[in-house]
MIKOL-949198 format. One line per field, with one value per residue (C-alpha): residue number from 1; residue in three letters; x, z, y. Coordinates in steps of 0.05 Angstrom, whole numbers. Each point is the difference from the previous one (the first is absolute). Example, Ala and Ser with C-alpha at 12.3 -4.5 7.8 and 13.67 -1.06 7.14 Angstrom:
2
pos	1;2 .
code	ALA;SER .
x	246;27 .
z	156;-13 .
y	-90;69 .
END
This chain:
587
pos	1;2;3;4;5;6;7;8;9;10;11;12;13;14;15;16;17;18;19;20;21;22;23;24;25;26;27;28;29;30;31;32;33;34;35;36;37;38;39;40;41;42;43;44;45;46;47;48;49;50;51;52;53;54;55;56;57;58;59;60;61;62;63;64;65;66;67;68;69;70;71;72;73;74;75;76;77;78;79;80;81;82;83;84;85;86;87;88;89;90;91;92;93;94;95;96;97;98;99;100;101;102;103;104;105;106;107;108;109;110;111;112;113;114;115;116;117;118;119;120;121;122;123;124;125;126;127;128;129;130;131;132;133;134;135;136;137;138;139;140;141;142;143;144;145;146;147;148;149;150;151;152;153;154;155;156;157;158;159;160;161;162;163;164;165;166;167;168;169;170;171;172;173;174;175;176;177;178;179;180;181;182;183;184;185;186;187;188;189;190;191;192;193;194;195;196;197;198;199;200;201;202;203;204;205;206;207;208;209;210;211;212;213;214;215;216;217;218;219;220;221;222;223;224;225;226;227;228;229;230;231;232;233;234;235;236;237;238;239;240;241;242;243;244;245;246;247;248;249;250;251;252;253;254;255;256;257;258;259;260;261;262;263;264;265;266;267;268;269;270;271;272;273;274;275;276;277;278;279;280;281;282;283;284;285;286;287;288;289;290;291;292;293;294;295;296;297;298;299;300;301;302;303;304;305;306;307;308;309;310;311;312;313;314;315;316;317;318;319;320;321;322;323;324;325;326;327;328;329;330;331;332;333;334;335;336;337;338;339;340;341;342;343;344;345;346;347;348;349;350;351;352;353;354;355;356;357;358;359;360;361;362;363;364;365;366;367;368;369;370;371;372;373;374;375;376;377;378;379;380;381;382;383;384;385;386;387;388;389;390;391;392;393;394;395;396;397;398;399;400;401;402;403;404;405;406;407;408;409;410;411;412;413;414;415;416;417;418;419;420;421;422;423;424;425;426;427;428;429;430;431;432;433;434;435;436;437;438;439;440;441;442;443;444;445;446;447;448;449;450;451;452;453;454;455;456;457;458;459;460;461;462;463;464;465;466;467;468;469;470;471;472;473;474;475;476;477;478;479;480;481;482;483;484;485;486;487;488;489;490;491;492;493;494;495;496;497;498;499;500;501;502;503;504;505;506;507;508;509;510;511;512;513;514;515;516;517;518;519;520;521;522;523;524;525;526;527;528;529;530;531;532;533;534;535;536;537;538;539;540;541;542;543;544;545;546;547;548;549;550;551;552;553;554;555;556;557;558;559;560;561;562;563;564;565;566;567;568;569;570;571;572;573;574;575;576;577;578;579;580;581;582;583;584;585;586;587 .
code	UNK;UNK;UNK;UNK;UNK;UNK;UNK;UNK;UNK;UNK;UNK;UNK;UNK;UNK;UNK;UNK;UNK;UNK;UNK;UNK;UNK;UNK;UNK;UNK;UNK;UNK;UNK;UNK;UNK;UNK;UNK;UNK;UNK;UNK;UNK;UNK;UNK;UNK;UNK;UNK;UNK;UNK;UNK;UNK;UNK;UNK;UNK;UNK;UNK;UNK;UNK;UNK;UNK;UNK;UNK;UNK;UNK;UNK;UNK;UNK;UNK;UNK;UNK;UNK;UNK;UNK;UNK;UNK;UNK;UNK;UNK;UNK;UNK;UNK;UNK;UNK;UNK;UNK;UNK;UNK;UNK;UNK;UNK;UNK;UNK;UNK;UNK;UNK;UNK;UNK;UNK;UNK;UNK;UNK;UNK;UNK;UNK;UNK;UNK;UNK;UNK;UNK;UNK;UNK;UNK;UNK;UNK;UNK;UNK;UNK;UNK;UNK;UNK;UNK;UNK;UNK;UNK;UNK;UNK;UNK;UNK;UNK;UNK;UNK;UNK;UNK;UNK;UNK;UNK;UNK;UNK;UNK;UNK;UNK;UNK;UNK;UNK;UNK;UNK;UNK;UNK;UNK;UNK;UNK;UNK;UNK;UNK;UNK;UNK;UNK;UNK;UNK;UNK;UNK;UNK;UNK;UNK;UNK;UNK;UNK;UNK;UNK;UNK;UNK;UNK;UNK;UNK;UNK;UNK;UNK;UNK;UNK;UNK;UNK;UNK;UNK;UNK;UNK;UNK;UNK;UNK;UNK;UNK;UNK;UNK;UNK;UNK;UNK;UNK;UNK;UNK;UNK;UNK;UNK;UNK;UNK;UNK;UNK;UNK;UNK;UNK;UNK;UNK;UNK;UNK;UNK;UNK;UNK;UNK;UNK;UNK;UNK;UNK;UNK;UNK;UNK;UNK;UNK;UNK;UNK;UNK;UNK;UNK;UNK;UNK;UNK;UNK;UNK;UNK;UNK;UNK;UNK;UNK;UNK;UNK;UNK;UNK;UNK;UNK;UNK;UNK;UNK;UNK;UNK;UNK;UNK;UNK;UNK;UNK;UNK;UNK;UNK;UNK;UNK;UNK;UNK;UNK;UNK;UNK;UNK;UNK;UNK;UNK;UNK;UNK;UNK;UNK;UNK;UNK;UNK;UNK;UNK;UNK;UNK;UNK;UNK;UNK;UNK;UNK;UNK;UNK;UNK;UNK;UNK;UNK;UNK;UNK;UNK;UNK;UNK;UNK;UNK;UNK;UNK;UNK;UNK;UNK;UNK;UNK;UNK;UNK;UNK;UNK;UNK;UNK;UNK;UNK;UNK;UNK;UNK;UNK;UNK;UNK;UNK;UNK;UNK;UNK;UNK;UNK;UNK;UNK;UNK;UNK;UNK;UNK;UNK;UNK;UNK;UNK;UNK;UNK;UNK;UNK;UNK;UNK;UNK;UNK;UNK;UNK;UNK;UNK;UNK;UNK;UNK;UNK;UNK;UNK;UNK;UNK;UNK;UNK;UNK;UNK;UNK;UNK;UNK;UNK;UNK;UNK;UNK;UNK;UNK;UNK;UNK;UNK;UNK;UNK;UNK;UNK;UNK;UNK;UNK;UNK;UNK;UNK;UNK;UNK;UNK;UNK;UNK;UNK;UNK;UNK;UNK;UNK;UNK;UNK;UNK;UNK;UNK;UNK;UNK;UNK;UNK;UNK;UNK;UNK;UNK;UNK;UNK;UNK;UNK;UNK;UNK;UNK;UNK;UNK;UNK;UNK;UNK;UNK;UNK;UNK;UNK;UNK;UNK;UNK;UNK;UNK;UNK;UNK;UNK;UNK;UNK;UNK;UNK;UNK;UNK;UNK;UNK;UNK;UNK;UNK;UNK;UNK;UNK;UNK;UNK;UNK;UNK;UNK;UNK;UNK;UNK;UNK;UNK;UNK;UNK;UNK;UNK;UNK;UNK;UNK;UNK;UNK;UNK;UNK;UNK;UNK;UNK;UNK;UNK;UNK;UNK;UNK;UNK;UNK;UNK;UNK;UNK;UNK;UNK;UNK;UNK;UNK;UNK;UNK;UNK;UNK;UNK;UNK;UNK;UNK;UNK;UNK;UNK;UNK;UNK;UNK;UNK;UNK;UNK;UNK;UNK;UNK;UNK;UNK;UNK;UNK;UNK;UNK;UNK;UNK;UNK;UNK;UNK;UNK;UNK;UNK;UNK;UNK;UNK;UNK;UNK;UNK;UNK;UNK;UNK;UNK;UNK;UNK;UNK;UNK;UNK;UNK;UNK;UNK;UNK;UNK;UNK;UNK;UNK;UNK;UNK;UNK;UNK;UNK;UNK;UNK;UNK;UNK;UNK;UNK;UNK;UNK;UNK;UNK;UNK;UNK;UNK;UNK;UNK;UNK;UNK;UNK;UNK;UNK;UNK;UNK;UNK;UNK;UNK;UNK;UNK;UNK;UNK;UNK;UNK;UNK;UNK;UNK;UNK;UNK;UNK;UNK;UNK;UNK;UNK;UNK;UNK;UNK;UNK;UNK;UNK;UNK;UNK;UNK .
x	-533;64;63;43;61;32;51;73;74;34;78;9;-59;24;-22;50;61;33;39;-64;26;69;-43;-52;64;11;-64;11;51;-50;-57;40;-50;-58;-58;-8;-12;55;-13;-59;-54;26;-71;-37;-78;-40;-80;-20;-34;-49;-24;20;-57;22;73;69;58;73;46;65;66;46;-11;49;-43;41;61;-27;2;-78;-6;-74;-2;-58;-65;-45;-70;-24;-93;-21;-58;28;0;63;41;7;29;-54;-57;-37;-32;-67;-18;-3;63;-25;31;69;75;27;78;18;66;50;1;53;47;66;-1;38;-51;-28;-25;26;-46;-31;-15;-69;-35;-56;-44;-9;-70;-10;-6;64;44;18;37;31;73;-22;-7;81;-11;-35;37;-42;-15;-63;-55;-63;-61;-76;-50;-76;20;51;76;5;81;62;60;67;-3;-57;31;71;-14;34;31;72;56;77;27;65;-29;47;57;35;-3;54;-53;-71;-46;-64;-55;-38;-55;-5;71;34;-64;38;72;53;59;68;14;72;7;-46;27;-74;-49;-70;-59;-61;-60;-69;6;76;61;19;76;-5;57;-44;-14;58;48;-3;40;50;61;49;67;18;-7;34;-30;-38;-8;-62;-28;-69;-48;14;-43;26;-25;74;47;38;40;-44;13;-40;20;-69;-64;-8;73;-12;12;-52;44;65;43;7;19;46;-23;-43;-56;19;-33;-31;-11;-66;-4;36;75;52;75;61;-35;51;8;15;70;-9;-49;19;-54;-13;-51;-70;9;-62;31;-16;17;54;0;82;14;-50;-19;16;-22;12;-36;-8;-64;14;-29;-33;-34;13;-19;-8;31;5;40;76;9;63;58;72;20;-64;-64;-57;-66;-69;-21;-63;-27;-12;-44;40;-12;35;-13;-60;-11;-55;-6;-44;-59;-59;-70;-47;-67;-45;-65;-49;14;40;-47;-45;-57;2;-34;25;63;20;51;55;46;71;23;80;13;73;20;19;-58;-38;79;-13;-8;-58;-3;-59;10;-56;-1;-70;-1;18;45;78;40;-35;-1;-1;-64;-23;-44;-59;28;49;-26;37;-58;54;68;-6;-51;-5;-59;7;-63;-20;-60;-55;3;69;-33;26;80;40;63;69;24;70;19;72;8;46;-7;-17;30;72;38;-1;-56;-7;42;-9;50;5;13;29;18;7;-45;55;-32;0;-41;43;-10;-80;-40;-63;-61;-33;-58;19;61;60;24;65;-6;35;13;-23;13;20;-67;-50;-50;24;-39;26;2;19;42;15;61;24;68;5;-32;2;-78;-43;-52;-68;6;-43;-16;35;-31;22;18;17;12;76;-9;-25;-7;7;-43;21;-23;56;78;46;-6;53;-28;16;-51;-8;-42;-7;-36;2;71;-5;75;3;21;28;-4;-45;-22;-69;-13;-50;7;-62;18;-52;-3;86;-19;48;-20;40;-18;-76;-3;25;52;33;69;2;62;18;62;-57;-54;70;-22;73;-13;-40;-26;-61;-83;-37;-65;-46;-66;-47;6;-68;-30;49;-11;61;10;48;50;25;61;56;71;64;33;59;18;-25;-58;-65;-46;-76;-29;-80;-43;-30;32;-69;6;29;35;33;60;2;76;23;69 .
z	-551;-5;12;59;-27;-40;-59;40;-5;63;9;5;-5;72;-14;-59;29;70;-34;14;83;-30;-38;54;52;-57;-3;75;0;-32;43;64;4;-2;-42;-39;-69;-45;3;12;-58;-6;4;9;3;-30;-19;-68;-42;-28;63;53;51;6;-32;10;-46;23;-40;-20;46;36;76;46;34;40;-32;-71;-57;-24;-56;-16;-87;-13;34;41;17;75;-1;73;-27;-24;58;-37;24;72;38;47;17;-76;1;-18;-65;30;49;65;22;43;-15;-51;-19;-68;19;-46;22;-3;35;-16;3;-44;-35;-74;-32;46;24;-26;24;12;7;48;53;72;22;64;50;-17;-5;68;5;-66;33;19;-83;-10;-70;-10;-33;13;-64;11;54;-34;30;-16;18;-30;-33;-44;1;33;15;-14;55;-3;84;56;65;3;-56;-66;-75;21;-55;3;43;-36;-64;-13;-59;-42;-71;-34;-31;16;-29;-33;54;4;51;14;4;25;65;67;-37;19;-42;0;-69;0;-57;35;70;20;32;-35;34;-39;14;-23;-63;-14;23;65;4;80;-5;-37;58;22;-56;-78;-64;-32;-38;56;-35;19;81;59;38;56;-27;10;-56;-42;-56;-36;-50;-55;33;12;63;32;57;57;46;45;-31;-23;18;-80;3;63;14;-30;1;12;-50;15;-64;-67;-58;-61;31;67;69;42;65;28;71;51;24;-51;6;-28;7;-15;59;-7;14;58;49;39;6;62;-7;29;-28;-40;-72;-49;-81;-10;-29;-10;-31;-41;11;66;72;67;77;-14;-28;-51;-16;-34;-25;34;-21;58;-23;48;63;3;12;-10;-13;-38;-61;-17;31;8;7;11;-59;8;-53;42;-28;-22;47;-1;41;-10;-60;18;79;1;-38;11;-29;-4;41;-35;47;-59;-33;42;66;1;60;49;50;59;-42;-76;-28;-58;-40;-1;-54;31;-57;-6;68;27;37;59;33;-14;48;-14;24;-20;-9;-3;-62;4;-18;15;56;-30;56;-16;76;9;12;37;-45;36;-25;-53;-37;-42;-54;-34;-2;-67;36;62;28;37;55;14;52;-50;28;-33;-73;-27;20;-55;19;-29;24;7;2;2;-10;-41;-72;-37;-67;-30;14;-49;31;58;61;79;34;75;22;69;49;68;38;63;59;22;-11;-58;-39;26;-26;45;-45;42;20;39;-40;-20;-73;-42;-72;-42;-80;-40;-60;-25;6;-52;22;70;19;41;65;60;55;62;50;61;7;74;13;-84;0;-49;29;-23;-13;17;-80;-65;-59;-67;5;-79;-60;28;74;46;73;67;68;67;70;17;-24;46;-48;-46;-57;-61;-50;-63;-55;-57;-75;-71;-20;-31;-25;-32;30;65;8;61;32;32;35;39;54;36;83;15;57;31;53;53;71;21;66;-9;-74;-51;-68;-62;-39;-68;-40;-44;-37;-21;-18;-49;45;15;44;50;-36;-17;-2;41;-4;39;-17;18;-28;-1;-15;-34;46;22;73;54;29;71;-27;-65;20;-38;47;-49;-65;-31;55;3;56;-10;86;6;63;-17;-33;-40;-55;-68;-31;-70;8;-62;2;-60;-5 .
y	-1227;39;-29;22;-22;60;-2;-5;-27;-25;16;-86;-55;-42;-58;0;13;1;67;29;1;32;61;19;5;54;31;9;42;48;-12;-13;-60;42;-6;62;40;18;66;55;-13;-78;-33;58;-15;55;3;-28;53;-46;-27;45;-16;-80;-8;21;-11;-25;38;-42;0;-46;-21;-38;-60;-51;16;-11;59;-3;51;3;18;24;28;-31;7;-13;-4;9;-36;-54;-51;-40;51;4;-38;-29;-11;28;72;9;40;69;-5;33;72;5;-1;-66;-17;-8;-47;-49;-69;-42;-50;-25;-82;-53;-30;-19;35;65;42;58;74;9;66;-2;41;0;19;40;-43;-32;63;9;-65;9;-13;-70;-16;-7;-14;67;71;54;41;53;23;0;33;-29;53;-14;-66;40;22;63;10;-35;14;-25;-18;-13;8;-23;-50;28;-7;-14;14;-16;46;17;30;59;6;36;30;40;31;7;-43;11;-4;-66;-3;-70;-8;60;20;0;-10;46;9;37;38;13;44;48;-20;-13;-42;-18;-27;-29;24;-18;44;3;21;53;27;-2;48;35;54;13;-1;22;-12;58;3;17;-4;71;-11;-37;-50;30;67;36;16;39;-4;61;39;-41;-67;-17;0;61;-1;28;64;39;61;11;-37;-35;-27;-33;-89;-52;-67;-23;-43;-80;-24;28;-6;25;-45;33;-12;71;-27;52;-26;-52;-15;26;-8;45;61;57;47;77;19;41;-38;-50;-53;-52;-63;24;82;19;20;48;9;38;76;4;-70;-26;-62;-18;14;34;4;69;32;51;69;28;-68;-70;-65;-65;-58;-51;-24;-20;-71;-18;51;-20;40;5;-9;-62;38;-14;52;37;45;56;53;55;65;68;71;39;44;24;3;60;6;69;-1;54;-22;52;12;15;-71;-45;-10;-58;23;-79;40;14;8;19;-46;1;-54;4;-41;-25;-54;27;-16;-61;-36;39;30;66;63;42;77;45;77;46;51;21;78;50;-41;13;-36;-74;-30;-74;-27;-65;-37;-42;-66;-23;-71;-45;-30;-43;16;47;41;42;36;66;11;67;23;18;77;6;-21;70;-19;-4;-43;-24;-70;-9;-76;-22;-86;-41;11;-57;42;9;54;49;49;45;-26;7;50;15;70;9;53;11;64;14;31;67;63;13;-51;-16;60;23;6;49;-54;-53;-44;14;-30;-7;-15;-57;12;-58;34;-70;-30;0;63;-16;-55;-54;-42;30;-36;38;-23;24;-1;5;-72;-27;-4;12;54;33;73;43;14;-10;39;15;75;8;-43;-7;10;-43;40;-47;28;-19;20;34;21;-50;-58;-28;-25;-52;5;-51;27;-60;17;-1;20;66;-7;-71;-67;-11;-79;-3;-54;-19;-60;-26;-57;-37;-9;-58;-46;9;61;1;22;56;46;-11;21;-45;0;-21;12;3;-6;58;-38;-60;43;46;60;27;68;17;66;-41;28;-55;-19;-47;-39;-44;-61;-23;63;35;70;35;1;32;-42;1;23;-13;-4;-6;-52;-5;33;-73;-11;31;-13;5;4;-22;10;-70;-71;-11;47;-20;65;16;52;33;33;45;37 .
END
């Protein structure tokens, strides 16, 4: 039969001294009077790999019983078929299945010779009044399924390993991870001005995420800072979209602190804003470095929100995404009828791939160039489907197989500038028979160079100045590769006309922007409306091509009407509050 008594020292034998009352007061103040383990892995119990059906093995370690420092030496074996070692009454050979405690027993008394820790097992049916046994320091759950071990858990219900509960420290520099003693410790390092905690397999910087190590002798404290291509620091800038913020400095020094995320303090802020606590901030493009509550063009970075506001700033920094304006807003592709139509009877169908655009906030017009037709009218498509949003499918009624189409989208760019830009081209058709031309049909027309978009194509947005509505009219066609000709009913209407393409004359700095107007529709006169706001969105005119969309579908639809309510307010009017809408505005 196997002893139950393991190897082990005792802080003070009582029985030999009263002292012994004077140095488990001290123990106390570590355990607070509880009975605990010195730390995570003291007195672990794990399975013995000789015998791992019927024996565990207590690993050394120190426990707290009754005031009394137990260090255990060496390991010990525990047989669950060895009746010796529980408690009471003896198991039989083959213990039968359910949940056992591997505990340490021990009780402080004066005595001689002093008493001895014990390690011992509680069988099932004694378990659930293990906190009647006071002399009892619960070690391991072990489960018996089939006569055998089958689990070993460090709690069963709200009974569990308890350790000291102030097992944190410092080291001035980190030590070499030691699983048994440093699991669950948590350490300050203050040469690297960071906290450590000890997981199963070593050592976790929980600053980790959020912060990172660089020599940053050359900066300020709080300044915002990048990687740059030499894997060094740079003052950041939003003067292009590389040079833009990843950190901001907390600590000098060649072993440096970059703080990526969180509350920062003595942020510099750029000369000419003025900053108040709650303003949503941006990185500077005129003084490296350092912030203001205004976004800049052409690229702008998000940084955070203004918390505090002296001198300098305390932020909640954010590392926005960088963003700029569109390089690309308009994009035409060549639908050839021989190859491009896939027959999904009753309708032909073609991919669109839209990868370089930002997400599905594009607007889509369709232009038919099917020979010999030279003036390209806009055509209606059957349906417009977003597969993912790098592809969009063009419908078509299987009948119109032979049409050969360009697609015009304009979105947000998702590349730099230094391609093809977006320009507007505006003009104003006054009334009158001199200025409206009769065609000798049934219209009269006035034409609008676009010499400065690419082959002419473009977006068309027709307002009527009398009321500042956007209108229908009654046709818009592409007369010539610089022309595009307007048709209206008859020759008393003033007219401002915004025609938006590929620049044919370099950048221009547009800007497209899309806004989703969900659930907020305000009743209004038995239709229904919401503002946008130009100056948030950096729309700064109201010379602006708007588009609308459903949301859900991603089809264009007509609006009850679009009005300007202020040179910084546009107002989008629906006959219904159920409908979620992008407004896709470019200019």
């Amino acid at each position: 039969m196997a002893s139950t008594i393991p190897d082990q020292s005792r802080t003070v034998d009582p029985y030999a001294s009263y002292n012994s009352n004077v140095v488990n007061n001290l123990t106390g103040i570590v355990t607070r009077g509880d009975n605990v383990l010195d730390y995570y892995n003291s007195l672990q119990v794990v399975s013995d790999s000789t015998s791992p059906t019927d024996t565990v093995v207590v690993q050394p370690g120190i426990a707290y019983k009754d005031s009394v420092l137990i260090e255990i030496t060496s390991q010990h074996s525990v047989n669950f078929t060895d009746s010796d070692q529980y408690i009471s009454p003896p198991a039989p050979l083959t213990p039968p299945d359910g949940v056992y405690y591997v505990v340490l027993q021990y009780t402080y008394a004066k005595s001689r010779p002093a008493p001895q820790a014990s390690i011992k097992i509680l069988t099932p049916s004694q378990t659930p009044t293990f906190a009647n046994f006071t002399d009892l320091m619960f070690l391991k759950a072990v489960e018996i399924s089939g006569g055998v071990i089958a689990g070993l858990y460090d709690y069963d219900g709200d009974v569990q390993r308890q350790h000291v509960k102030t097992y944190a420290s410092g080291d001035i520099i980190l030590p070499t991870f030691n699983q048994t003693r440093d699991q669950g410790r948590f350490t300050y390092v203050p040469t690297e001005d960071s906290f450590y905690l000890g997981y199963e397999n070593g050592w976790e910087n929980i600053d980790s995420g959020s912060r990172f190590e660089a020599d940053t002798t050359a900066f300020s404290l709080g300044d915002l800072v990048r990687i740059n291509s030499s894997g060094t620091l740079s003052l950041a800038s939003a003067t292009y979209a590389s040079a833009t913020a990843d950190g901001v400095v907390v600590k000098i020094g060649t072993k440096g602190v970059v703080q990526t995320t969180g509350r920062v303090e003595n942020v510099p802020i750029e000369g000419a804003a003025t900053i108040a606590a709650g303003n949503l901030v941006y990185l500077s493009s005129y003084t490296p470095g350092s912030i203001t509550n205004q976004r800049t063009t052409p690229f702008w970075q998000f940084v955070g929100r203004a918390i505090s506001i002296g001198t300098t700033a305390e932020i909640l920094f954010v590392r926005g995404i960088p963003e700029g304006s569109p390089a690309v807003g308009l994009s035409k592709f060549k639908l050839d009828a021989i190859t491009g139509w896939i027959t999904d009877a009753p309708y032909a169908r073609m991919d669109i791939d839209i990868s370089e655009f930002f997400g599905r906030d594009v607007t889509v017009d369709l232009y038919d160039r099917t020979p010999p037709n030279t003036t390209y009218p806009r055509i209606e498509p059957s349906n417009l489907e977003y597969i993912d949003d790098d592809t969009l499918r063009v419908w078509i009624p299987l009948a119109a197989i032979s049409l050969r189409l360009d697609v015009c989208i304009i979105g947000k760019s998702l590349l730099t500038i230094g391609g093809s830009d977006v320009t507007t081209v505006s003009a104003t058709l006054s009334s009158g028979p001199g200025n409206w031309l009769w065609d000798g049909v049934s219209s009269y027309y006035q034409d609008i160079d676009v010499s400065d978009i690419l082959n002419g194509k473009a977006v068309v947005t027709v307002i009527d100045t009398a009321t500042n509505r956007v209108i229908e009219p009654q046709d818009v066609v592409l007369y010539d590769s610089t022309t595009i000709r307007i048709y209206m009913p008859n020759s008393t209407e003033t007219l401002e006309v915004h025609c938006t393409g590929d620049s044919n004359v370099g950048l221009t700095n547009n800007v497209t922007y899309a806004v989703l107007l969900e659930d907020s529709w305000v009743p209004s006169g038995g239709s229904y409306y919401q503002d946008i706001n130009l100056a948030e969105v950096g729309m700064t005119s109201t010379d602006l091509v708007v588009s609308v969309r459903n949301y859900n579908t991603g089809m264009k639809i007509i609006v009850e009407d679009i009005e300007f309510v202020s040179s910084t307010s546009l107002r989008i009017w629906m006959p219904v509050d159920t409908v979620d809408v992008v407004v896709t505005m470019s200019g």
